[in-house]
C-alpha positions in Angstrom: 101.0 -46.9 67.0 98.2 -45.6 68.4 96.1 -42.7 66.2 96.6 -39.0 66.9 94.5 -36.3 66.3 95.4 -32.6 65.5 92.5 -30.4 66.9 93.8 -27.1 65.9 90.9 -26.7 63.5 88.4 -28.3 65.2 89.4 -26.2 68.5 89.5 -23.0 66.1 85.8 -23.9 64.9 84.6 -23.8 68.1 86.1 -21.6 70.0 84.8 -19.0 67.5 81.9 -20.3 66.7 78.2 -19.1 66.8 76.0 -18.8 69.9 73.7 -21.4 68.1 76.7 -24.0 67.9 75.4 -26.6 70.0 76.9 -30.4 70.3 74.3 -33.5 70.5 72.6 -34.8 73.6 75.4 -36.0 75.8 78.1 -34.8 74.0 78.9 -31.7 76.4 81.2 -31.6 79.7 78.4 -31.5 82.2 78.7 -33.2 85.0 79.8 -33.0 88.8 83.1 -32.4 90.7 84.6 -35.4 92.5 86.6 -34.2 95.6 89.5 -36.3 96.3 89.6 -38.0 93.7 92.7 -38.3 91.4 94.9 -37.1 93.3 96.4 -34.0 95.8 95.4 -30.8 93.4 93.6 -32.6 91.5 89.9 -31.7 90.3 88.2 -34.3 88.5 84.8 -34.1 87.0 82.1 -36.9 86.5 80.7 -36.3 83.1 77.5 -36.7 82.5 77.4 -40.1 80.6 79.8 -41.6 84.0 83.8 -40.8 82.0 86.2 -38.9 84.4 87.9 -35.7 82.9 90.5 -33.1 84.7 93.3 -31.4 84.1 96.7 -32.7 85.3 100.2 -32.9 83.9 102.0 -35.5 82.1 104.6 -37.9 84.0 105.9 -40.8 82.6 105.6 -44.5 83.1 107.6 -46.7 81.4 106.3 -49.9 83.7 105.9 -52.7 81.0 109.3 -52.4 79.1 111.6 -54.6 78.7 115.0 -52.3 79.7 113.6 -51.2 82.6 115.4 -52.3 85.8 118.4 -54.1 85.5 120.4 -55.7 88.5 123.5 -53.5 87.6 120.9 -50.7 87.0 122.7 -47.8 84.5 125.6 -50.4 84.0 123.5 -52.6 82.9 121.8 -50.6 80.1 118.6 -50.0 82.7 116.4 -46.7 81.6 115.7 -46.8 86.0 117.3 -47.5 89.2 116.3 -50.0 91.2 115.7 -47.6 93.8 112.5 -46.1 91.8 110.8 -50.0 92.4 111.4 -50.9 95.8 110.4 -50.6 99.4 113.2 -52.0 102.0 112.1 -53.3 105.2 114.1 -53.3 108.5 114.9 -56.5 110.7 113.2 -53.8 113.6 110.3 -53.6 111.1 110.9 -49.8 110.0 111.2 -49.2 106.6 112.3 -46.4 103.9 111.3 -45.9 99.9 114.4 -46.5 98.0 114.2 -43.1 96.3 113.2 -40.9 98.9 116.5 -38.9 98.1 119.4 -39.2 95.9 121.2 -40.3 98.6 119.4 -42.9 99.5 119.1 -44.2 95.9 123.0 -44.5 95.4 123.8 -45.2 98.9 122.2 -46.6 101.6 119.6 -48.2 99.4 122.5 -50.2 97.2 124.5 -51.2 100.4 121.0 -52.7 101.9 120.2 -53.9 98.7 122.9 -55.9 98.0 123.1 -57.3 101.6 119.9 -58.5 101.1 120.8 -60.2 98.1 123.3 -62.1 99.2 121.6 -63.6 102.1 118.4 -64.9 99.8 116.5 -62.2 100.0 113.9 -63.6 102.1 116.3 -63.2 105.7 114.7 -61.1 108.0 117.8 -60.9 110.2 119.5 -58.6 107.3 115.9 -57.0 106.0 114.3 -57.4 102.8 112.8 -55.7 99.7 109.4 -54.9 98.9 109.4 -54.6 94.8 106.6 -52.8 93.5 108.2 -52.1 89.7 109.3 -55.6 89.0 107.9 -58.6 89.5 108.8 -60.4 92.9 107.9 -63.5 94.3 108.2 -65.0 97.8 107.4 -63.5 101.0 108.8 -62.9 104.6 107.5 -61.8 108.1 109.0 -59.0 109.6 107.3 -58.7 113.0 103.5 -58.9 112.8 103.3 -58.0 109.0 103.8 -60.3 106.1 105.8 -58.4 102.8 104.7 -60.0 99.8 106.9 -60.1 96.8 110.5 -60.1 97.9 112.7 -61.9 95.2 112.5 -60.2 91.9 112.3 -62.2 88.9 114.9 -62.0 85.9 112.8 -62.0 82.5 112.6 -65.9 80.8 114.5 -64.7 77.8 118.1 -64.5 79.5 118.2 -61.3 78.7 119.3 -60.4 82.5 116.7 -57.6 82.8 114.3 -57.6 85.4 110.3 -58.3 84.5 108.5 -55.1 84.8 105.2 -55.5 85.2 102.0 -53.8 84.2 98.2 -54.2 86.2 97.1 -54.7 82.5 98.7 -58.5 80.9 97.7 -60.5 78.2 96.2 -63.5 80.3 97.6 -66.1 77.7 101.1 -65.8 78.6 100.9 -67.8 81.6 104.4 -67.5 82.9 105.0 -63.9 84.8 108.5 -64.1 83.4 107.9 -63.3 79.7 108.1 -59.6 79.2 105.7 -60.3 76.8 102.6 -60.7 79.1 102.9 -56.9 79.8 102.1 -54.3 77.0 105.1 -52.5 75.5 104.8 -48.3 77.1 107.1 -48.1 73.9 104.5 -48.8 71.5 101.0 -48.7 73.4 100.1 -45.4 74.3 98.9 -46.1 78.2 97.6 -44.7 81.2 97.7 -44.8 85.0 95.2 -44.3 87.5 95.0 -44.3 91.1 92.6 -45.9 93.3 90.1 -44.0 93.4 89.3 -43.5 90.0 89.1 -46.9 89.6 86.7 -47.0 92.1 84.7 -44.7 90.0 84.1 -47.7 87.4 87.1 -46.8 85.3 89.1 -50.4 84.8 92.2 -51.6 83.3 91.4 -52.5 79.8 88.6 -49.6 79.3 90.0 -46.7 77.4 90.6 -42.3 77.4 92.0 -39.6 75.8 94.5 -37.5 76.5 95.2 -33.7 75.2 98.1 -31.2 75.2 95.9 -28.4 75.4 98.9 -26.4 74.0 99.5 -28.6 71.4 95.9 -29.6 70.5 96.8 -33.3 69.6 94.4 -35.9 71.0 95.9 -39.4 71.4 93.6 -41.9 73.0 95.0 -44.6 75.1 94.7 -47.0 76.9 94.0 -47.5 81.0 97.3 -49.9 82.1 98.2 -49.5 84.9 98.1 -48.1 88.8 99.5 -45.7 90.5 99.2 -42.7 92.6 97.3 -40.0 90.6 96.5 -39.0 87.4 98.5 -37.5 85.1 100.6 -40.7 84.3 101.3 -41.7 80.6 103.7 -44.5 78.8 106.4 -42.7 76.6 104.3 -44.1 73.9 101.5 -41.5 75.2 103.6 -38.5 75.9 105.4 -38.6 72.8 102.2 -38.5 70.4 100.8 -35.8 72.6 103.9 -33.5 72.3 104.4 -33.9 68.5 107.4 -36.8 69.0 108.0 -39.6 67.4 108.1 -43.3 68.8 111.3 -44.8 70.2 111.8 -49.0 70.2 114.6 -47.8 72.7 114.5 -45.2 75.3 117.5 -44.5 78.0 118.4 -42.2 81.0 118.2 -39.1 78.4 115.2 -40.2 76.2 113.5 -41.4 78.9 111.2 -38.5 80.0 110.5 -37.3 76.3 107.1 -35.2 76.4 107.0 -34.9 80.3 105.1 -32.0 81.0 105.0 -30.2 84.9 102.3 -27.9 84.8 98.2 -28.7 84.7 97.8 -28.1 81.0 96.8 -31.8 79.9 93.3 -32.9 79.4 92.6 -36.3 80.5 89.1 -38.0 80.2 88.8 -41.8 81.1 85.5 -43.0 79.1 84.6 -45.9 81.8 82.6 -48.4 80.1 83.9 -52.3 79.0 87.6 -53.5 79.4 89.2 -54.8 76.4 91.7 -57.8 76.8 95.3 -57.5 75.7 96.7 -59.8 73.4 101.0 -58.9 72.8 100.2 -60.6 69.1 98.0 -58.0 68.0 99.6 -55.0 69.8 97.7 -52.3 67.3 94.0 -53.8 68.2 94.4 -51.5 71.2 95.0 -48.3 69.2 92.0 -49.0 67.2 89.9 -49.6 70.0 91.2 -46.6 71.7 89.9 -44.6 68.5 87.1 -46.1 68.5 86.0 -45.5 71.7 87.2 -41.6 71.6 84.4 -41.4 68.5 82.1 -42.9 70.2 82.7 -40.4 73.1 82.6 -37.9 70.9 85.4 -36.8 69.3 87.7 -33.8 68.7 84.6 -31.9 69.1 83.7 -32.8 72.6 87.1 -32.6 73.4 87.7 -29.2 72.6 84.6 -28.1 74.1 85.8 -30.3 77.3 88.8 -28.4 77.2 87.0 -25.3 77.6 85.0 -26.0 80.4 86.5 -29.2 82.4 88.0 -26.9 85.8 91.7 -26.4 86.2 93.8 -26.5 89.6 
């Protein structure tokens, strides 16, 4: 599990405290707005020392577990549609996301879907799917453009759930198939970013914080995986940060647990080395995570971070 921190008093201390209060060298919020970066309504900051901090929400990604996508989805005991994972492509070369509408997800989407399937998936006179949540292999031209990633993979185990994959894997699990090559969202509190963070020299493996600014609990995490913006956390994140406790199993209900919609979560992405994931020693992330949030500097830079880091 990866350490919490309650910041209520540390927060209080400052918040109140003397004009002569002062944190050491490079352990303020200075720094310089980065425009389009992180995301629509997003306004990220470029601290000082090169971390990334802005305020966002908190979704949740649960890329990585092992009940994710199943091929009877909800029927199957799935915590997501299929729909949620996939692109399908058109003989005629157009295309639609699979959950641009609930419509879409339950209808047109399934019929396609299984269509596809029972061609081969790789039959470009019936279409094909583009899977983005699970892992695919094979490929298939539809026009001039080649889709990568068009048969999903059932994980090794025979457990007859689809692999969900995260952009961070423990490199010594070879096969793509084991579950186990992707951290647990369960259990590792993780975060996503979006390109162009990662262009700012945050990587997967290096790690963050992230705050509640309501609930003043700091939980550092992680950086696992992509994805369009930040504000993105494993359940494993959002539960620590809204005072739940962990889940080994999640479902339709559970599955958004500590989702919060409006801009009142700080998020800071320290930059700086990658660590490597190893599924065997799960917790070494969590006390790297820590460790890196003190070196940062702490509940008290955080608070004073969440004082002065701008707000949409």
């Amino acid at each position: 599990m990866f350490t919490h921190i309650c910041l209520r008093t540390v927060a209080a201390a400052l918040l109140f405290a003397t004009p002569q209060l002062t944190l050491a060298a490079g352990a303020d919020c200075a720094g310089e707005s980065l425009p389009g970066v992180g995301g629509r309504n997003v306004k990220a900051l470029r601290l000082s020392d090169g971390g990334i901090a802005a305020f966002s929400g908190m979704n949740i990604n649960i890329d990585g577990y092992a009940r994710a996508y199943h091929p009877r989805n909800a029927d199957g005991g799935a915590a997501l549609h299929l729909c949620v994972g996939a692109r399908v492509w058109l003989p005629d070369g157009r295309s639609y996301e699979g959950s641009e509408s609930n419509a879409t997800c339950t209808g047109r989407f399934m019929q396609d879907l299984g269509r596809i399937a029972a061609a081969g998936w790789t039959d470009t006179t019936v279409g094909v799917v583009q899977w983005y949540g699970v892992v695919a292999e094979g490929s298939a031209k539809i026009g001039s453009r080649t889709i990568q990633g068009v048969k999903p993979i059932l994980q090794r185990d025979g457990s007859g759930f689809y692999v969900s994959p995260t952009s961070l894997v423990d490199r010594s699990v070879a096969d793509t198939a084991d579950q186990r090559r992707y951290p647990n969202p369960l259990r590792v509190a993780s975060a996503v970013v979006p390109a162009t963070v990662l262009k700012q020299g945050v990587a997967f493996g290096s790690f963050g914080v992230a705050m509640d600014t309501r609930k003043k609990v700091a939980v550092p995490f992680v950086v696992g995986d992509a994805g369009p913006r930040i504000g993105e956390g494993s359940p494993a994140l959002a539960r620590q940060a809204a005072g739940l406790p962990l889940s080994d199993n999640i479902d339709r209900k559970s599955r958004f647990a500590g989702q919060v919609d409006d801009p009142s979560v700080l998020w800071v992405f320290f930059g700086g080395p990658a660590a490597a994931f190893d599924h065997q020693k799960e917790s070494a992330l969590a006390e790297q995570a820590k460790a890196a949030f003190d070196r940062w500097g702490g509940p008290e830079r955080l608070a004073r971070c969440a004082e002065t880091v701008p707000r949409p």
